[in-house]
C-alpha positions as a printed Julia matrix, in Angstrom:
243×3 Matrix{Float64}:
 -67.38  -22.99  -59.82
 -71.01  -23.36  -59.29
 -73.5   -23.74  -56.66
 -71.77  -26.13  -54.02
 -74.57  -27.95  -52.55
 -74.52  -29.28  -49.15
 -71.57  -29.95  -47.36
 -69.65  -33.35  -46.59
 -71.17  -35.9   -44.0
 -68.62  -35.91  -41.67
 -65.91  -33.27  -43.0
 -64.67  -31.59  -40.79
 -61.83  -27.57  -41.13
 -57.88  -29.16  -41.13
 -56.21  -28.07  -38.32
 -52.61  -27.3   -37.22
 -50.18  -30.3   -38.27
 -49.17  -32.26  -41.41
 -51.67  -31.31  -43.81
 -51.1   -34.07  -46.53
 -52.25  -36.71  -43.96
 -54.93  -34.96  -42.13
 -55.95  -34.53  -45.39
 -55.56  -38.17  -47.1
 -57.15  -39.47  -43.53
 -60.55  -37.16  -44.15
 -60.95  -38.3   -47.88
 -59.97  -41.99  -47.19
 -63.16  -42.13  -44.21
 -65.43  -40.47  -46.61
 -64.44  -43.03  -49.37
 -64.53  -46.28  -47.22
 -68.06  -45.29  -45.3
 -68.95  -43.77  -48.77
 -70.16  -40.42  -48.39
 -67.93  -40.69  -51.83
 -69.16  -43.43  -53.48
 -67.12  -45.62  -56.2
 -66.87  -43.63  -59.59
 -67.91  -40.25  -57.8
 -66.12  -37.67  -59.21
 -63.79  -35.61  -56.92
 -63.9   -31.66  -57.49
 -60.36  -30.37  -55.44
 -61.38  -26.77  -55.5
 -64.61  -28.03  -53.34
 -63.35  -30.47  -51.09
 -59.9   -27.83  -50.89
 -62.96  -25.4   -49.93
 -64.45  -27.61  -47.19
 -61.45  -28.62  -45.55
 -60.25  -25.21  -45.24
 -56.92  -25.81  -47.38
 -55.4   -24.72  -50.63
 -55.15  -26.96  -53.75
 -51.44  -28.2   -52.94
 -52.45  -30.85  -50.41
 -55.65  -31.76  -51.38
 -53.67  -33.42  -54.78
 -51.13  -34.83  -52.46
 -53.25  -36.67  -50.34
 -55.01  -37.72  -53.62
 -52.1   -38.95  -55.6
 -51.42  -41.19  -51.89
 -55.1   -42.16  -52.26
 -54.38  -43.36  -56.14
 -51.01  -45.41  -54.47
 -53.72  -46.82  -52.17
 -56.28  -47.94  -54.69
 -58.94  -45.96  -53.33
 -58.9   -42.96  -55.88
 -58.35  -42.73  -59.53
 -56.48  -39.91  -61.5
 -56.71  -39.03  -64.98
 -54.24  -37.21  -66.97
 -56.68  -33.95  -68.05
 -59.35  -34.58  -66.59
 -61.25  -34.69  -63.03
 -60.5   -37.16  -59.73
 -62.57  -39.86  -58.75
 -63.19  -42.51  -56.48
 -62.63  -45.96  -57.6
 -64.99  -48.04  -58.89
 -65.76  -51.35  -57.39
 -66.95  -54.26  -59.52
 -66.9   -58.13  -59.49
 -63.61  -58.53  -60.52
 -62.49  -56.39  -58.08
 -64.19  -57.66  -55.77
 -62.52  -61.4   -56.22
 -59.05  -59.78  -55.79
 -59.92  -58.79  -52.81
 -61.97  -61.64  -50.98
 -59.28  -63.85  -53.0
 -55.78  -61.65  -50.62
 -58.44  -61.89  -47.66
 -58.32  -65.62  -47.55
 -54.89  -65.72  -48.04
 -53.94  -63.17  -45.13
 -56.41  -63.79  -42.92
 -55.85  -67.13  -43.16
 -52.7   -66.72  -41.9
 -53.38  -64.3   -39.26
 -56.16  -66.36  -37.61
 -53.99  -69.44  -37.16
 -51.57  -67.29  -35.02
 -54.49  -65.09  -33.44
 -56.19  -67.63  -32.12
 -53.29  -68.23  -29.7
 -52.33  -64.89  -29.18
 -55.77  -62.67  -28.62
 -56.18  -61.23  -25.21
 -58.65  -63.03  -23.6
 -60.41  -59.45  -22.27
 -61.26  -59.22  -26.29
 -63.73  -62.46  -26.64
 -66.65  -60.69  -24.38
 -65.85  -57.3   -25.8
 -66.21  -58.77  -29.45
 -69.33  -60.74  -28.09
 -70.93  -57.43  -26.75
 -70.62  -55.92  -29.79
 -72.04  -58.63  -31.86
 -75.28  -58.86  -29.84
 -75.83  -55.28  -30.52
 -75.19  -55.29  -34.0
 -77.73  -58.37  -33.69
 -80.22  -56.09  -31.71
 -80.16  -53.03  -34.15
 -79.89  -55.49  -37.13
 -83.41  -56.94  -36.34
 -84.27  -53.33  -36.52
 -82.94  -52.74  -39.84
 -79.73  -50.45  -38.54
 -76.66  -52.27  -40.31
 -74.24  -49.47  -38.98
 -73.55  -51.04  -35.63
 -73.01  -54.69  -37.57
 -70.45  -53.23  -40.36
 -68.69  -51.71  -37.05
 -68.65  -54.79  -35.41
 -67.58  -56.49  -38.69
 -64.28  -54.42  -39.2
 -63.39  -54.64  -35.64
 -63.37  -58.24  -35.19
 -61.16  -58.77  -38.8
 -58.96  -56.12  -37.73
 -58.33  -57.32  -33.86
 -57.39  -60.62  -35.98
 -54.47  -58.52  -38.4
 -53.61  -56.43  -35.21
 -53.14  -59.74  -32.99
 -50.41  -61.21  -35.19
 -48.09  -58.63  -33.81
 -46.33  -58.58  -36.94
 -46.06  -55.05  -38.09
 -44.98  -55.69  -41.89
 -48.06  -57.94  -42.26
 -50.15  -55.29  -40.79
 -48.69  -53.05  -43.4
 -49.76  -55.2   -46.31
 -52.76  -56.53  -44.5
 -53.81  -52.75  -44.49
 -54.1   -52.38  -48.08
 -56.14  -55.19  -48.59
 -58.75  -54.59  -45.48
 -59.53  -50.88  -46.23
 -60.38  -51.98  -49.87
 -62.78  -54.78  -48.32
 -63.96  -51.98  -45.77
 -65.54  -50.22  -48.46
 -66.76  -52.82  -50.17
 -68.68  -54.2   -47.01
 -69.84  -50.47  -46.31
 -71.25  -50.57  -50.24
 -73.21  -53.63  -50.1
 -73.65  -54.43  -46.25
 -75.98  -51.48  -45.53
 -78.56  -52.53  -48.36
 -78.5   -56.15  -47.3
 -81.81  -57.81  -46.12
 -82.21  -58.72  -42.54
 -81.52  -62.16  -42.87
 -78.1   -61.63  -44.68
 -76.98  -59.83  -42.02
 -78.05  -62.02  -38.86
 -75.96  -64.81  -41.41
 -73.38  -62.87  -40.81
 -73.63  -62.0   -37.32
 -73.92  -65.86  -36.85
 -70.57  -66.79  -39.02
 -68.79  -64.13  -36.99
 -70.06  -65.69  -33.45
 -69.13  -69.25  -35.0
 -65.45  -67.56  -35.44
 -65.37  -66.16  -31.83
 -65.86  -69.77  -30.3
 -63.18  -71.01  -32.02
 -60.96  -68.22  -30.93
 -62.18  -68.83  -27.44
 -61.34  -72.05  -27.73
 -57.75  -70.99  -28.84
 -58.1   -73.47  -31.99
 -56.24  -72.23  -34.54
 -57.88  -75.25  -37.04
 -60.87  -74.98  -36.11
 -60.88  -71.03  -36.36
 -59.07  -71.36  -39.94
 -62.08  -73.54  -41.37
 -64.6   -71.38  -40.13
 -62.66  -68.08  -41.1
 -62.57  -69.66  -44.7
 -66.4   -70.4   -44.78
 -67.03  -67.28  -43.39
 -64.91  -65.51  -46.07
 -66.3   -67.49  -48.92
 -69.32  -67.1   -48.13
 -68.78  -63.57  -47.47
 -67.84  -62.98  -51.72
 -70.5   -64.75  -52.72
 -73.09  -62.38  -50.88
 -71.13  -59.26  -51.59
 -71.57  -60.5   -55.5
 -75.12  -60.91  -55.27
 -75.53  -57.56  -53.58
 -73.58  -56.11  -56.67
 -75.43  -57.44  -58.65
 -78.83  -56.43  -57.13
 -77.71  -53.23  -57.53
 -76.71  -52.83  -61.39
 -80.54  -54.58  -61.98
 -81.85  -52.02  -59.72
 -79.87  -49.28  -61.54
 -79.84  -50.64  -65.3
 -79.23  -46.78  -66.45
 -76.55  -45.45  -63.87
 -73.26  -44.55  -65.24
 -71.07  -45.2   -62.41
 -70.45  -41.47  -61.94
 -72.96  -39.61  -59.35
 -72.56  -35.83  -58.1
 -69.38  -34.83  -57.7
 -68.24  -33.49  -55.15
């Protein structure tokens, strides 16, 4: 093996417990924030090396990372992250509108009312640190709010399949969301507010149409951003370090 290069952002030594999860949970953050970005290739006898584990569950938590759409295995050759790409992309904006959908109509009567100023709090900051060009506090805000909206449903199956579908557009939203322009952003901050008063309101129509604009919206932005970067990167591969 050759010269490892700087460590993981984030990584941290596995301690006592199940190691397969502890495991799957590390790589699965590092994927969705990406600190392993989509077609990255995944070298197990480093990241085995950094988390302070043999081989054995490092592929385990892998092969539950391939069930999960997040990671990619080859036959004979090496791990890597998944790539993300417009079509992909539609899949996944295309199951958000159709679960979150769903979810918002019964959320809206069934969110603690304690959660609307939280969830306004937090979208004034991400407003605050947005006009400063800091898009971590925003993406934050941006999975909290669409999760409190899966949680709310109180339907554990459907936050079982709901999970599949939100970590995929977690990473997504961490890809493009970070490199978006100011204005984008404050758009978003905006739709999400719009969504809030409607949940206030405990409208579960009113909250659908704006969840849907929001959404649709939301795809075509995170295609443009896609396709800002390819231009930007006309001779990438789609590969990176690895890691």
């Amino acid at each position: 093996m050759g010269e490892e290069g700087p460590g993981l952002v984030g990584i941290k030594k596995i301690r006592k417990g199940p190691l397969r999860e502890q495991v799957r949970d590390q790589i699965k953050n590092l994927i969705l924030t990406n600190h392993l970005r989509p077609g990255q290739p995944i070298v197990i006898d480093r990241l085995a090396n950094e988390l302070g584990v043999s081989h054995t569950p490092v592929r385990e938590a892998l092969a539950m990372l391939e069930h999960e759409g997040l990671v990619e295995m080859k036959p004979y050759g090496t791990p890597q992250v998944a790539e993300i790409n417009a079509s992909h992309v539609h899949n996944v904006w295309e199951m958000r509108l159709l679960l979150e959908g769903w979810a918002v109509r019964r959320s809206a009567l069934r969110l603690p009312e304690e959660a609307f100023d939280q969830l306004e709090r937090f979208l004034e900051a991400a407003r605050q640190d947005a006009r400063q060009s800091r898009y971590d506090t925003h993406v934050q805000s941006d999975i909290a709010m669409h999760d409190l909206i899966l949680q709310a449903t109180d339907n554990t199956l459907f936050e079982r399949l709901a999970r599949l579908v939100s970590d995929q557009s977690i990473r997504v939203r961490w890809l493009v969301e970070t490199i978006a322009t100011v204005d984008e952003v404050l758009e978003i901050i905006d739709e999400h507010l719009a969504l809030l008063e409607a949940l206030r309101a405990r409208d579960p129509d009113l909250a659908y149409r704006r969840l849907t604009r929001h959404l649709e919206a939301g795809l075509q932005r995170q295609l443009n951003a896609l396709e800002r970067m390819k231009m930007s990167q006309p001779a990438a591969t789609g590969t990176g370090e690895e890691v």
